[in-house]
Each structure stands twice: as C-alpha cells, then as structure tokens.
C-alpha positions in Angstrom: 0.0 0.0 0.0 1.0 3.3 -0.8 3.8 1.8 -2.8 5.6 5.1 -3.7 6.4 5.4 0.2 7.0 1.7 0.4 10.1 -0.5 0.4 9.5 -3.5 -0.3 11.1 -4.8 2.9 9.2 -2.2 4.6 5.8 -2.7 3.1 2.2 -1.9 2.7 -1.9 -2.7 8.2 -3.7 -3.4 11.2 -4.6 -2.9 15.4 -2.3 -2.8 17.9 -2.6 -3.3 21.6 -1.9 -0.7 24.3 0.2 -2.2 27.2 3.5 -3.4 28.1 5.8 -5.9 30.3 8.4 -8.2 29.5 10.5 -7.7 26.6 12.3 -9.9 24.0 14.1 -10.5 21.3 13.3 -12.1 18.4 15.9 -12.3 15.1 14.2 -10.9 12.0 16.2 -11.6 8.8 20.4 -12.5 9.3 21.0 -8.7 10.2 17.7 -7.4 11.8 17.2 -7.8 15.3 13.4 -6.6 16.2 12.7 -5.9 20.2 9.1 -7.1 21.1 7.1 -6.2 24.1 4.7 -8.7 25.4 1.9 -7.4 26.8 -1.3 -8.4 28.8 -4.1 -6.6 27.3 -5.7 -8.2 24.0 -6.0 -5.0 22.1 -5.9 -1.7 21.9 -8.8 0.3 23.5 -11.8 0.8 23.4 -13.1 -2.3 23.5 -13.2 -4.1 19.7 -10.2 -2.1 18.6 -7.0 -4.7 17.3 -3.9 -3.7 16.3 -2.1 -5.6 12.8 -0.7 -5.0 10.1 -0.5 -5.9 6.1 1.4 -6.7 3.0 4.8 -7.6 3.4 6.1 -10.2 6.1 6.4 -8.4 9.5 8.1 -10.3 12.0 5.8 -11.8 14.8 6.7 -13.1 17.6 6.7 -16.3 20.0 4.1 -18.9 19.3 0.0 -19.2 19.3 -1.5 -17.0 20.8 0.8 -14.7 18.6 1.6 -11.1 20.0 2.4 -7.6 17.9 6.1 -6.8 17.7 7.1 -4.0 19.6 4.1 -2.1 20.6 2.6 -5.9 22.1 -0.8 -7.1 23.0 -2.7 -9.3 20.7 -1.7 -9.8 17.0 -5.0 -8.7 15.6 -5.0 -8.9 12.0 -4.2 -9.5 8.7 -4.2 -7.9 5.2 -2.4 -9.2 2.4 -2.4 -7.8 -1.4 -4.4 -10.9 -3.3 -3.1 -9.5 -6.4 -1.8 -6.5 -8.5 -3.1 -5.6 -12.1 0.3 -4.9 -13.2 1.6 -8.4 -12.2 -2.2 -10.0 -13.7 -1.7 -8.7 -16.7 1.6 -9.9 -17.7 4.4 -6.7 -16.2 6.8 -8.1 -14.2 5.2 -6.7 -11.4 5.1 -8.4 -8.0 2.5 -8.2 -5.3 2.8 -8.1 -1.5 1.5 -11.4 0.5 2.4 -13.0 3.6 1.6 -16.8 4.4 3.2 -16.4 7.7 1.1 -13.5 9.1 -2.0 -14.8 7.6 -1.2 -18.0 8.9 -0.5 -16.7 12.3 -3.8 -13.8 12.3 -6.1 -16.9 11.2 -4.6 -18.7 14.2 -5.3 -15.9 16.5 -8.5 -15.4 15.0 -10.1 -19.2 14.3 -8.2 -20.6 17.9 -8.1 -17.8 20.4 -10.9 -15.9 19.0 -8.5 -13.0 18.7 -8.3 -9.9 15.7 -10.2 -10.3 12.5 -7.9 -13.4 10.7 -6.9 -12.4 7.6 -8.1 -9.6 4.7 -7.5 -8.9 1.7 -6.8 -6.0 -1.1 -6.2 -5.3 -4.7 -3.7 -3.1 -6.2 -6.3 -1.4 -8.7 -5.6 -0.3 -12.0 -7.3 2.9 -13.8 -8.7 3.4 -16.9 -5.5 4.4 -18.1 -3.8 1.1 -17.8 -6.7 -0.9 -19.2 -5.3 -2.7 -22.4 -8.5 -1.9 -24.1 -8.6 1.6 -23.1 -11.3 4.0 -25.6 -12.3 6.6 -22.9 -15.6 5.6 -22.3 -17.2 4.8 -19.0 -18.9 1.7 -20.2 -15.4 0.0 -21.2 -13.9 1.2 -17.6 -16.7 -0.4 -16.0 -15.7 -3.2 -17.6 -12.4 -3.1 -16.6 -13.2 -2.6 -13.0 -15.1 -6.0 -13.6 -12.6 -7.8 -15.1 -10.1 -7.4 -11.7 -12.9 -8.3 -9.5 -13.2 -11.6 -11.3 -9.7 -11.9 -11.0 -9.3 -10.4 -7.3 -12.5 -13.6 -6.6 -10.1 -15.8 -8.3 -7.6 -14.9 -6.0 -9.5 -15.0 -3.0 -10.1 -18.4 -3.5 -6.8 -19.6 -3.1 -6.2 -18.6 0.2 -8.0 -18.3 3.8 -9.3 -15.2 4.0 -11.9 -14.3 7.3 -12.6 -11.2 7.0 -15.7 -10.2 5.3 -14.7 -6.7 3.1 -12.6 -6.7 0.3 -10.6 -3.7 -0.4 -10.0 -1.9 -3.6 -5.9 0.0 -2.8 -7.0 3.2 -5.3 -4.0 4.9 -4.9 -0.9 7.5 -6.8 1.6 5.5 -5.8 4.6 7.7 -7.9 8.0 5.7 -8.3 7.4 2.4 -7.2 8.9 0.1 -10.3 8.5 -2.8 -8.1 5.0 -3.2 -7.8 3.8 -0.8 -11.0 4.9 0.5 -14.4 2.9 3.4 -14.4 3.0 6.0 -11.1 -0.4 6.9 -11.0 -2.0 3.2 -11.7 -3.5 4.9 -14.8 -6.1 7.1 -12.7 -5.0 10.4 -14.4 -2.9 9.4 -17.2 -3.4 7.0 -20.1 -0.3 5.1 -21.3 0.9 3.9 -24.8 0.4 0.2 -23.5 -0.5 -0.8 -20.0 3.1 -2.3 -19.2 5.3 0.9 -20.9 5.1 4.0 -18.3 4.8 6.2 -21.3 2.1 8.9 -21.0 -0.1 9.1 -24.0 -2.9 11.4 -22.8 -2.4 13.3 -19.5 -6.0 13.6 -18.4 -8.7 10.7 -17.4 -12.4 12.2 -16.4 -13.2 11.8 -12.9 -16.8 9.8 -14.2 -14.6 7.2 -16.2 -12.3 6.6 -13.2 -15.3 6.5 -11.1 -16.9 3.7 -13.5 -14.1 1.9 -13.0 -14.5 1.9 -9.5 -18.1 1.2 -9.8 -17.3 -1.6 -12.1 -15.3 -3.2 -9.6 -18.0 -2.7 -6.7 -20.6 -4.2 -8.4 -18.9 -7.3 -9.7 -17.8 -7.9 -6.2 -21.6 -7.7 -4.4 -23.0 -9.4 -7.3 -20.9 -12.6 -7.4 -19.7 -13.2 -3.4 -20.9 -12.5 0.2 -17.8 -9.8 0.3 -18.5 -6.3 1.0 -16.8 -3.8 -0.4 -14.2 -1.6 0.4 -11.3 1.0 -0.4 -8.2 2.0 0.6 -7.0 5.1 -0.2 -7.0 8.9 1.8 -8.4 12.2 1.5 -5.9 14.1 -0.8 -5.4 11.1 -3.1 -8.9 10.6 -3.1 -9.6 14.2 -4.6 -6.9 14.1 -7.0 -8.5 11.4 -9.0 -12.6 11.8 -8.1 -12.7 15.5 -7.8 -14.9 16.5 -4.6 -18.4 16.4 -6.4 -20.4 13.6 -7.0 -18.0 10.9 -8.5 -15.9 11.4 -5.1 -18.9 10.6 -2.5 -18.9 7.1 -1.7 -21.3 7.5 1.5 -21.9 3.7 1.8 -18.3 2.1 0.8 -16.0 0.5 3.7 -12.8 2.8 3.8 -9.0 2.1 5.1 -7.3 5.5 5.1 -3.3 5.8 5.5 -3.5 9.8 6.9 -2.0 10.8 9.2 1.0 8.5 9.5 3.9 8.3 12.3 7.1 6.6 12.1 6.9 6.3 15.7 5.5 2.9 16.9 5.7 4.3 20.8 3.1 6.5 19.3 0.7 4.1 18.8 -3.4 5.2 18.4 -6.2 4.5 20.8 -9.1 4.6 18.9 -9.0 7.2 16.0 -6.1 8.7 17.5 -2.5 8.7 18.1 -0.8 9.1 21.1 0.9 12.7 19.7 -3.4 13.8 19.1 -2.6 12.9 15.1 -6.6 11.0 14.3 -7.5 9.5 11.1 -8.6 11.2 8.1 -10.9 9.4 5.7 -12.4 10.2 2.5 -15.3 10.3 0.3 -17.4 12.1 2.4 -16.9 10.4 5.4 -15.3 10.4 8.9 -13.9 8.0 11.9 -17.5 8.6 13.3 -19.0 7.0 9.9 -20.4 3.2 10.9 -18.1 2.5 7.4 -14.5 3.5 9.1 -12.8 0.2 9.3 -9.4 0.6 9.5 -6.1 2.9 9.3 -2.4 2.0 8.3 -0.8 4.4 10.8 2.5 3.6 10.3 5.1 2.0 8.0 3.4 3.2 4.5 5.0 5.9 2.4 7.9 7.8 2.9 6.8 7.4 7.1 9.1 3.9 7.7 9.3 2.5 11.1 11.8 -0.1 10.1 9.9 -3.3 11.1 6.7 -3.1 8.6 3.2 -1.8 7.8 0.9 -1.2 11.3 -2.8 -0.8 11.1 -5.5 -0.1 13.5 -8.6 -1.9 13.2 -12.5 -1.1 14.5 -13.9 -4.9 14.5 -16.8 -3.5 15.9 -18.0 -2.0 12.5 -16.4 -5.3 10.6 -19.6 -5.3 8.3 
C-alpha cells in the first residue's frame, strides 16, 4: 500500500494493543534484530479495537496465541495484497503477500478468537492502464469487472476471514516494483498498459469513477464480500474530484492519513498518542459506521523499520 512510500522490505496494516511488560528479542532476517514487548491486554482500547498489520512479512513473535512486535498485545489482523493488475496482466510486477502472518492472524482469529484473521486488497488499475482503453465509461466499468473476477479468483486460493474486500486506489509515484505506471493509470493513459509512457495526460473523474463502480458491483454481485477502499483524503480528490464521482457515503474505507514513524506513538481509537486521528475520504469520517481501519504507520515515505501497522475497528467489521 501506498507503494511510492514503500520499500519492499518495509511494506504496505492493522490494530495494535496498548500495554507493556516483558520484553524480547526475536531475530528478523540474518541482520535485523526486532525488540518485542509482550503485553497483557488483547487489544488496543476501546473495546473491539485490534492492532495488525498488512502486505509484506512483518516479524511476529513467540508462538499461538501470537503477539504484535514492539508495541505488544494481541496480533490482531491481517491484510495481504491478493493480487496486483500490473503483475495480472503480464508486467513483471510483484504483489505483497504474507503466508506467515495470515497464517499466524487466522490462528489468533479461528483458535483464540483474537483480531479479524486475515483480509484482503487489490492493487487497482485505472482506466488508463486498461489494455482496451477508448475513454468511455462503459469500457472502464468493464475493466473494474474484469479485476474483481480476478481479485474472486484470488480469494479463492487462500484463507481469508474477513468479510470486506478492499480496492488499494491509490498515486503511488516511483514504485517500479509493484507498477509501471505512477499513477496506476487514474490520471494518465499510457501507450500500452506495461510501458510507463504517458499518451494522454488527463482521465475524467466519471470514467475513473466507472471503474471503481465496475469493480464494486462485480464484487456484491458474485460473493458475500463487501466492499471496500483503501485510499486517503488528498489522493482521493486528485483522482474523483470533490463532487459527486468522489462521495462514496456507503463504501468501507482504510485510510493511511496521518502517518507516524513512531510505533511508541501508537493510536487508541481514531487517535495517536501525539493527538494525530485518522482522516478518511469520500465524504466520510472516523464517526461513519463505514470506518474500518487505518495503516498508521510503516506506509510511504513514514518507515518505522519493522513493517506496515494498522488499527482496526472490528466493531464496525460489516
């Protein structure tokens, strides 16, 4: 998530848990040493509030019932990139999944009936990076279509609990790794989908929004999955505008704003330690029963040098 801040040994999130005792350490990699703290309480308050965190391989420690790494309590959560257009459709591209910490959140989840298990996103493509691009909104809805099949197919092939799928609609600048293209085709069409060669500079906020749509609708038609994005307020604008085709009123959101590179900062609730509280998008706030979750830390240029964190409301878990 938010690739253009990511490394990819750093990656792109969910709850952590307040509290603190014993601490240990636990070898990460042949050069990284990571400090955990073990703590007592489940979670991070209030009361259905987990901490987690997503994409790339963040190292948890100890054994069943498994704990977050450095800022301890209860792993609680999972979310794992299913699948990335660039890599679908043939790029070179990679995605960003962990086994291991979707093994360990389903154990926490299905055995100690702690977190949410395991979710799942995918790295979404605009119109611009649609092979069959002809700037129409009926061909971008088919687009948005043709990765939720895919992101189904995916979903198939591993264990996934929770019940919202997100859509990552995101600008995520240089980040050759995981895209050709730095704005995943939202503003810009390219000269093929795999080239990262602008053709036209400009895509109309009601064809990416008929994408999106595309996407949505595939998804509620052809599972039990909800839907949902990931994405935040100034990203959000820059490719829906902040009319109509940006007001998603009844969509699950996971926001990334405001982030800390401080994992002693970690939120309670909506907020940060420092007072910094999520900001969501599309019309919507951290009151909205459609809040879900928010990657606080380890996204973007705002590394904490272990991995992605997330908090996560499973109060409002659809």
């Amino acid at each position: 998530m938010r690739r253009s801040w990511l490394t990819l040994a750093a990656c792109t999130a969910l709850l952590l848990a307040s509290g603190g005792a014993a601490a240990a350490a636990v070898t990460a990699g042949a050069s990284q040493t990571v400090t955990t703290t073990q703590a007592l309480p489940d979670g991070d308050s209030p009361t259905g509030f987990w901490y987690g965190t997503d994409s790339a391989t963040v190292p948890v420690p100890g054994s069943a019932p498994y704990s977050m790494p450095i800022i301890g309590g209860a792993y609680g959560g999972y979310i794992g990139m299913t699948g990335n257009w660039a890599e679908w459709i043939g790029c070179g591209k990679h995605g960003a999944w962990s086994a291991t910490n979707s093994a360990q959140a389903n154990t926490n989840y299905t055995v100690y009936h702690k977190g949410i298990g395991t979710g799942v996103y995918w790295f979404m493509g605009g119109p611009g990076v649609d092979p069959h691009y002809n700037g129409t909104t009926t061909e971008a809805y088919a687009w948005g279509q043709q990765q939720a099949a895919r992101t189904l197919y995916d979903i198939g092939h591993v264990h996934v609990t929770y019940p919202v799928v997100f859509m990552d609609v995101e600008i995520p600048g240089n980040a050759p790794y995981f895209t050709p293209a730095p704005d995943n085709g939202w503003n810009s069409v390219y000269t093929s989908a795999c080239s990262g060669v602008v053709r036209i500079g400009y895509v109309a906020a009601n064809v990416d929004r008929a994408d999106f749509n595309g996407f949505a609708a595939y998804i509620t038609a052809h599972s039990s999955y909800k839907v949902g994005v990931y994405s935040a307020p100034s990203v959000w604008a820059s490719i829906f505008g902040t009319g109509t085709y940006a007001s998603i009123p009844n969509t699950y959101e996971w926001t990334y704003l405001p982030e800390t590179s401080s994992l002693s900062n970690a939120p309670s609730g909506w907020c940060l330690k420092s007072g910094g509280c999520a900001q969501f998008f599309g019309g919507q706030t951290s009151s909205s029963k459609y809040a879900l979750m928010w990657q606080w830390s380890g996204g973007g240029g705002i590394r904490n040098g272990v991995g992605d964190f997330d908090q996560i409301d499973a109060n409002r878990q659809a």
